[in-house]
C-alpha positions in Angstrom: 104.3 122.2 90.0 103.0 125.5 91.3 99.7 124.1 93.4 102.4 121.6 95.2 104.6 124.8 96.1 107.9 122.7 95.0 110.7 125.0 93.6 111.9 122.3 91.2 111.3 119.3 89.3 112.8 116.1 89.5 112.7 112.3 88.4 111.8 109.9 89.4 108.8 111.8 90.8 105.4 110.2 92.6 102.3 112.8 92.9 99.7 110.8 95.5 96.0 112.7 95.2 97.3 115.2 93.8 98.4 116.7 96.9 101.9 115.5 98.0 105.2 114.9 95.8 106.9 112.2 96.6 111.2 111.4 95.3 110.2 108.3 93.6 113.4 106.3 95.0 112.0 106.7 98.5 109.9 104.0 98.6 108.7 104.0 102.7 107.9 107.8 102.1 105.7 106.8 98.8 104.1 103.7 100.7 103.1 105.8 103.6 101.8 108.8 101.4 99.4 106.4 100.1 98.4 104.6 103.3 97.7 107.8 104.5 95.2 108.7 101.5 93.5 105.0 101.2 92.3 106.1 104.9 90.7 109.0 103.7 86.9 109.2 102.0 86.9 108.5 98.2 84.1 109.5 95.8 82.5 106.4 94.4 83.1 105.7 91.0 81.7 103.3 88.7 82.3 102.5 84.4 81.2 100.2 82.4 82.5 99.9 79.0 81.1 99.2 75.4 82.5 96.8 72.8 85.5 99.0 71.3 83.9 99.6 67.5 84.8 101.7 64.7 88.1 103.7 66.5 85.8 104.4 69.3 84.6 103.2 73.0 81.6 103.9 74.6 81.5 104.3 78.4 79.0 104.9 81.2 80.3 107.1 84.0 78.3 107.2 87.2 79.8 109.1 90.4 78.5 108.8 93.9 78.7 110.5 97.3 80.4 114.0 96.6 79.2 115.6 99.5 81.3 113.2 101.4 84.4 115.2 99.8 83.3 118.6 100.6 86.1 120.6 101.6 84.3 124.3 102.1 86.3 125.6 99.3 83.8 125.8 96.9 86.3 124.0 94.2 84.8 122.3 91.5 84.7 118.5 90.9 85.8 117.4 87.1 85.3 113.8 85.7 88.2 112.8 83.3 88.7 110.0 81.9 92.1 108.4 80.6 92.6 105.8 78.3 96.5 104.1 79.0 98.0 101.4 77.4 100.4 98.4 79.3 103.0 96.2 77.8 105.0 99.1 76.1 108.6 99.2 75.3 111.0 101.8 73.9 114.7 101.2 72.4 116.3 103.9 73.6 119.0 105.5 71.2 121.0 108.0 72.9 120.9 109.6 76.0 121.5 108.3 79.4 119.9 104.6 78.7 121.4 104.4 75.6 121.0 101.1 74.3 118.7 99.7 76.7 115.2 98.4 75.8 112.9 100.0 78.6 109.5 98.5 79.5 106.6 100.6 80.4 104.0 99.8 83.0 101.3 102.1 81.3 101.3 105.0 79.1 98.5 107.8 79.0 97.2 107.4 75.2 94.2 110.4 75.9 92.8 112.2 78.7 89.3 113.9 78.5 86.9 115.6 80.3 83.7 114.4 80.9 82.2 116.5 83.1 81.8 117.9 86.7 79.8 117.0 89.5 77.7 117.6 91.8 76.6 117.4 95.4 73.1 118.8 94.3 72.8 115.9 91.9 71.6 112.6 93.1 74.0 111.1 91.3 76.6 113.5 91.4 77.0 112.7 87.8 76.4 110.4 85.4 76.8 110.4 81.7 77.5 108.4 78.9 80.4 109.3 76.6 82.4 107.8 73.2 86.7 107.8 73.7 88.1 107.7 70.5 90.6 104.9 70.3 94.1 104.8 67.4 94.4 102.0 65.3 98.0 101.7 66.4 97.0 101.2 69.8 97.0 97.9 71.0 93.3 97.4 72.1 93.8 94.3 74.4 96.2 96.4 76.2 94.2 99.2 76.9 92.6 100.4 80.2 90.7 103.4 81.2 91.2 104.8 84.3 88.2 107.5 85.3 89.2 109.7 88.5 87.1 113.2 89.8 89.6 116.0 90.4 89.2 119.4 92.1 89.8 122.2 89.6 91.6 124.5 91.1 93.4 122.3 94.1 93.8 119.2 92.0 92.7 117.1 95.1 92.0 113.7 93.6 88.3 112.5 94.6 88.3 109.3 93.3 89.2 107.3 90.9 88.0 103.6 88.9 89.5 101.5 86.3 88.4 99.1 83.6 90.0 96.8 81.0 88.1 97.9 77.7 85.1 95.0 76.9 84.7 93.2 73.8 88.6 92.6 73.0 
């Protein structure tokens, strides 16, 4: 919470680029945060995906244009890729939802760095990389997301996603 300067934390909660925070109930404030950052220049982003084999994935990451996102801060750009599953549910047994059966858009099964880029680089960055993957992960359900993030500011650059291949 510290790099957004807010005294507290709260829920619901909506982080856009990971430089404005967001009440989650306010939905105009959320919509126009985003407007606002789908103007800006992204960092291009492609993945392709393996055939998910022996608890693992194979992915090729390939990031374009970073000197488009240059801010004159001299932060560093960091590749990370998530892996997140969808059609989650939890029965929830005490608490404030007590009794209720919540469904879950997705949930963040592993985050890992890649790597970082650069503007030097023509690409920024590209590499190839193996995301371990749980049995009790449901593999039809999964999706990795890939997004470049400043280090220190925790600006988000850019960010792809990609159902996993061969399910």
């Amino acid at each position: 919470m510290n790099h957004l300067r807010d005294t507290t934390a709260y829920t619901p909660q909506a982080i856009i680029d990971g430089q404005r925070s967001v009440v989650g109930s306010r939905e105009r404030d959320i919509l126009r945060a985003i407007q606002e950052s789908a103007s800006r220049p992204r960092l291009e982003i492609q993945i392709k995906s393996g055939a998910a084999a022996s608890g693992a994935v194979s992915l090729n990451v390939r990031a374009e244009n970073v000197e488009k996102m240059a801010t004159g801060s001299g932060d560093i750009a960091e590749i990370w890729v998530a892996i997140a599953e969808r059609n989650l549910k939890s029965d929830v047994k005490e608490g404030e939802n007590a009794g209720r059966n919540l469904r879950h858009s997705l949930v963040l099964r592993s985050l890992k760095k890649l790597g970082t880029a650069s503007a030097s680089n023509k690409p920024a960055y590209e590499a190839t990389a193996q995301v371990k993957l749980s049995r009790e992960w449901k593999h039809q359900d999964l999706e990795m997301i890939v997004f470049a993030q400043e280090k220190r500011s925790r600006k988000v650059l850019g960010v792809a996603s990609a159902e996993l291949s061969g399910n």
